[in-house]
BAFI-3210 file (N, C-alpha, C; in Angstrom, 3 decimals, decimal comma, padded with zeros to 6 digits):
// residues 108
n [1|2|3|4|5|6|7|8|9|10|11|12|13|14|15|16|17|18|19|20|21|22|23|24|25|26|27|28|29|30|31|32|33|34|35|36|37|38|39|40|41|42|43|44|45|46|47|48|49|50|51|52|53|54|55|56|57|58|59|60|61|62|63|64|65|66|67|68|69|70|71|72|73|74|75|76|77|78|79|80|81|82|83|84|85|86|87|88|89|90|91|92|93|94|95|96|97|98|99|100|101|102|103|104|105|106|107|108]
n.u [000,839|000,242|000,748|-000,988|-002,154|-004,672|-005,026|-006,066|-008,645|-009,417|-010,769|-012,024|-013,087|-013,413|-013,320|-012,017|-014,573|-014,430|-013,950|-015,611|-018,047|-016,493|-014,598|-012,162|-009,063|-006,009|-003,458|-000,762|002,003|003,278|005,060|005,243|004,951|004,056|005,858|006,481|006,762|007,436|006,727|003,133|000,607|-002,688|-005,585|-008,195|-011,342|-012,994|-013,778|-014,824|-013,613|-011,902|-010,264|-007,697|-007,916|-006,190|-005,082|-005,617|-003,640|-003,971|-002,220|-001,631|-001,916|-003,770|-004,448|-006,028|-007,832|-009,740|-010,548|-012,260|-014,051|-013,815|-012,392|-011,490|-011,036|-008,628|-006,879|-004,690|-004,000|-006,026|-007,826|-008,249|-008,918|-009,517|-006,805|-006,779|-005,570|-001,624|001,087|004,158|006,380|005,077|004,665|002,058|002,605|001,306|-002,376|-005,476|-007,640|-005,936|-004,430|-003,755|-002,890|-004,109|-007,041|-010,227|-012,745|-015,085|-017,133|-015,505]
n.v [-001,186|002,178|005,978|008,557|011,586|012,404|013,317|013,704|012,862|010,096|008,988|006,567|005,202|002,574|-000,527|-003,576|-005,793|-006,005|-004,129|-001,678|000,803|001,524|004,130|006,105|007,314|009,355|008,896|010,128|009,153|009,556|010,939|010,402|013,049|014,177|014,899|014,486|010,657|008,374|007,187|008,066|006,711|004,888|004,811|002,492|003,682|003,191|004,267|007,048|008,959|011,986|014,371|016,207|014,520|013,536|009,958|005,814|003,292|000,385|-001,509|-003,960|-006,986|-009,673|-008,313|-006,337|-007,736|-008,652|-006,398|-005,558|-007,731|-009,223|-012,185|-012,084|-009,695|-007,308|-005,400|-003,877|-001,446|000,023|002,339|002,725|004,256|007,160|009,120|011,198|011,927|011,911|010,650|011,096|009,536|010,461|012,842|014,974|015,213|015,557|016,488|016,627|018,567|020,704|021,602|023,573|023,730|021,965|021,060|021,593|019,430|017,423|017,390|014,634]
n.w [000,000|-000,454|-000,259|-001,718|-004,046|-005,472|-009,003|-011,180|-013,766|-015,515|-018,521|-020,826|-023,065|-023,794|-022,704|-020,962|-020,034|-017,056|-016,481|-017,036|-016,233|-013,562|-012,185|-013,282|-012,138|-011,845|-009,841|-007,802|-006,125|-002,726|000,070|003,196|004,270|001,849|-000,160|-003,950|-004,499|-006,215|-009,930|-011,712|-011,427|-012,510|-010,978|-009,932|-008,413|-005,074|-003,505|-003,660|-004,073|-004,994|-007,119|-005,515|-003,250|-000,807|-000,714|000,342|-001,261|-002,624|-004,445|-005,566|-007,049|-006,915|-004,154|-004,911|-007,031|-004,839|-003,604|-005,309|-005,896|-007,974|-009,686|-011,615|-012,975|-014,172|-012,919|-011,068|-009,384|-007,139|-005,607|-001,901|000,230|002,200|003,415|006,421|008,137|009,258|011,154|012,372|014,529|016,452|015,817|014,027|010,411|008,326|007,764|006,890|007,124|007,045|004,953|002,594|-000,180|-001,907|-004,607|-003,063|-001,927|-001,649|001,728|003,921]
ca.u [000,000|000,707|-000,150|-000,947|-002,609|-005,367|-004,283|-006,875|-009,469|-009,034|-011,860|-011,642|-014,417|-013,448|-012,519|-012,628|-015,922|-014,316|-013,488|-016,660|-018,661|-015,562|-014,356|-010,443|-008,356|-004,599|-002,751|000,753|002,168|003,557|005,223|004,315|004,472|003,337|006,692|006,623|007,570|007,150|005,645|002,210|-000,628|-004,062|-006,144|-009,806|-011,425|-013,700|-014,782|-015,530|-012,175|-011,727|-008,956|-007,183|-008,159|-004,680|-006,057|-004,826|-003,656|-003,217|-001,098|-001,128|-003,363|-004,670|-005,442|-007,045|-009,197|-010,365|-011,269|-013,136|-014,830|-013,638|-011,446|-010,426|-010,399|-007,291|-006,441|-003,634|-003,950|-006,932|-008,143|-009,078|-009,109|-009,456|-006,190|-007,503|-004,393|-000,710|001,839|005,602|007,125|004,614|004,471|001,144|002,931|-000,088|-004,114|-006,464|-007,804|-005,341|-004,296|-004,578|-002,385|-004,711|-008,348|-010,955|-013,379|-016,382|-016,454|-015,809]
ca.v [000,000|003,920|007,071|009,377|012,801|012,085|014,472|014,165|011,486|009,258|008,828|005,138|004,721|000,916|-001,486|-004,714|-006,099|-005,799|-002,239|-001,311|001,057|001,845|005,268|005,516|008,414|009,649|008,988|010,396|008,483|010,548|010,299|011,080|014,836|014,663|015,122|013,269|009,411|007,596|007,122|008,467|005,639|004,830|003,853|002,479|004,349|002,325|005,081|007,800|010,200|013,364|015,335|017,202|014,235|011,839|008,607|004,982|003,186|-001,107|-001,832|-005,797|-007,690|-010,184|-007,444|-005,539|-008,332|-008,815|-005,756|-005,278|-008,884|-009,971|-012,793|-012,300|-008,284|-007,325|-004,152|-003,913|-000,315|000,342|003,407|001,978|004,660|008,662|009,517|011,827|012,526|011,317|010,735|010,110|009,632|011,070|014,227|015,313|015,282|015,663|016,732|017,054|020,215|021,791|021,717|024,958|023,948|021,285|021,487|021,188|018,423|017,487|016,727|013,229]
ca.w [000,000|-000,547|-000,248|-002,998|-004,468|-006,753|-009,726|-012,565|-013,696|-016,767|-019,637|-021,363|-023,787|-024,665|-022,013|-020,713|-019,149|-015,538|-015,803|-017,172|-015,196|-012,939|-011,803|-013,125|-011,808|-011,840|-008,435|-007,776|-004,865|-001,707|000,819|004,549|004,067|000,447|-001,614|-004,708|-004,399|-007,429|-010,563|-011,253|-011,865|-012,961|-010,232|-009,650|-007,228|-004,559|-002,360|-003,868|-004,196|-006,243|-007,486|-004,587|-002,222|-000,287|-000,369|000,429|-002,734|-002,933|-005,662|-006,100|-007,895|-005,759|-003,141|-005,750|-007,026|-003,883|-003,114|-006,817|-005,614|-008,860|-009,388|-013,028|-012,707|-014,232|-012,659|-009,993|-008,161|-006,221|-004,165|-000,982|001,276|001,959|004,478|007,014|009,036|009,140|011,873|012,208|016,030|017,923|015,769|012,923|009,469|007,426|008,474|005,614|007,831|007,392|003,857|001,550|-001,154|-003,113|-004,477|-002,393|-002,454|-000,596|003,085|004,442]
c.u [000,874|000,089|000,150|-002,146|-003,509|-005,139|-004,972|-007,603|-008,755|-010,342|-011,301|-012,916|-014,712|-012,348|-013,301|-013,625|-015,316|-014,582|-014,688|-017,832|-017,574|-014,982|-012,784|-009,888|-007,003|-004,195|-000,905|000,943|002,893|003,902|004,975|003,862|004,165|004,352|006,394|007,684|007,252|006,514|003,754|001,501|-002,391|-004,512|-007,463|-010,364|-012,788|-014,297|-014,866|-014,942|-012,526|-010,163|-008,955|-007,102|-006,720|-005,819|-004,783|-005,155|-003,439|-002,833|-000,260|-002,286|-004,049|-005,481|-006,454|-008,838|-010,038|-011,168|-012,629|-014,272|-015,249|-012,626|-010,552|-010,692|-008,713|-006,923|-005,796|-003,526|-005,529|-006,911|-008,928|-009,704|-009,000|-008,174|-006,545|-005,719|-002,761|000,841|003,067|005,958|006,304|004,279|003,585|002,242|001,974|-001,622|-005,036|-006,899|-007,413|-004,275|-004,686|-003,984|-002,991|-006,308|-009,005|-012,499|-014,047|-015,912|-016,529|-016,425]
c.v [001,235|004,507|007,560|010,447|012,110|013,435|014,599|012,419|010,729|008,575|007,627|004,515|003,901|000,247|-002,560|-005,228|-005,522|-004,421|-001,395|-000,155|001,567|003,131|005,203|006,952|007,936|009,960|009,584|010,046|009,427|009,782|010,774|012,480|015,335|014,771|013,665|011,689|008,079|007,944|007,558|006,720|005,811|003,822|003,777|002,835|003,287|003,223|006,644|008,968|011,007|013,921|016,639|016,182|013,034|011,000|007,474|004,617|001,240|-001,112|-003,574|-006,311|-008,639|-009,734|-006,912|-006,216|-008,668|-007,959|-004,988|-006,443|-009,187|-010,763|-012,671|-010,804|-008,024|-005,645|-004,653|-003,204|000,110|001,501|002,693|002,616|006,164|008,551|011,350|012,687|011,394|011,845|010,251|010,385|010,807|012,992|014,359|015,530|015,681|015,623|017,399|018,433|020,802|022,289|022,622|024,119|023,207|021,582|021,285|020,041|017,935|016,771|015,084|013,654]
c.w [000,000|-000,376|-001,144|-002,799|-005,523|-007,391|-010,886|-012,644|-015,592|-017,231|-020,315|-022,046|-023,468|-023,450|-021,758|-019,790|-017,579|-015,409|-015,948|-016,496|-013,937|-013,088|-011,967|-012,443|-011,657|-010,496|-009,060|-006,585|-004,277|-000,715|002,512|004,581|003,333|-000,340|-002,025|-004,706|-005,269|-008,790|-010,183|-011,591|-012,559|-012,141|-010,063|-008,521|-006,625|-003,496|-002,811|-004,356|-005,038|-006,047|-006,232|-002,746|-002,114|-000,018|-000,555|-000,578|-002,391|-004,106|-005,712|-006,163|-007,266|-005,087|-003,946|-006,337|-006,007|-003,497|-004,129|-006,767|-007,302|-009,301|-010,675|-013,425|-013,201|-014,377|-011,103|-008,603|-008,069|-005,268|-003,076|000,141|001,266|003,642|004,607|007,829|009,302|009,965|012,269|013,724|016,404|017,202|014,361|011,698|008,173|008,025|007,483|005,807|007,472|005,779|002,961|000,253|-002,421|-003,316|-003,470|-002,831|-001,599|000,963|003,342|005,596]
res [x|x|x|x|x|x|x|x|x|x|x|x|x|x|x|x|x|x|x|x|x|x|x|x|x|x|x|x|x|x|x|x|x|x|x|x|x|x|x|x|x|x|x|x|x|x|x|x|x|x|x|x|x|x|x|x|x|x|x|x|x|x|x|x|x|x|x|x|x|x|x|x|x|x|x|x|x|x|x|x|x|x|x|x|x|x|x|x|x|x|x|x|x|x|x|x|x|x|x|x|x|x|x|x|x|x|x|x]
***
């Protein structure tokens, strides 16, 4: 798992039955305090995310089909989760609250 920036959505006329109906968006992975830490991706969103929102990311296919509750799903990275707040030794590193610098996007 990771964290990431959702950073734009992704339009896909023509795909395969699984994906069908599925919400894709552009993650950029992050790292506790948000600088960039990896490659960006294309991930299926499962709860609801928008552009401007950190969210948790799985990134292995197994997990993924699992959490798509499809077994022959062939997508890898998954949004699984909206991060709310993020802490290293005892000290806030990240608090959605408190965030000016990305869009804004409805309340959890």
């Amino acid at each position: 798992m990771f964290l990431a920036d959702v950073i734009g959505t992704v339009v896909a006329p023509i795909q395969v039955p699984s994906l069908v109906g599925r919400t894709h968006l552009m993650v950029r992975p992050v790292g506790p305090t948000g600088q960039p830490a990896g490659n960006h991706r294309i991930a299926i969103d499962t709860v609801g995310a928008g552009v401007g929102d950190r969210v948790l990311v799985v990134d292995e296919g197994n997990s993924a089909r699992q959490v798509l509750g499809n077994p022959q799903a062939c997508q890898r990275t998954v949004i699984v989760g909206f991060v709310d707040s993020v802490s290293l030794e005892g000290r806030r590193v990240y608090d959605h609250t408190t965030e000016t610098d990305r869009t804004s996007s409805p309340a959890r």
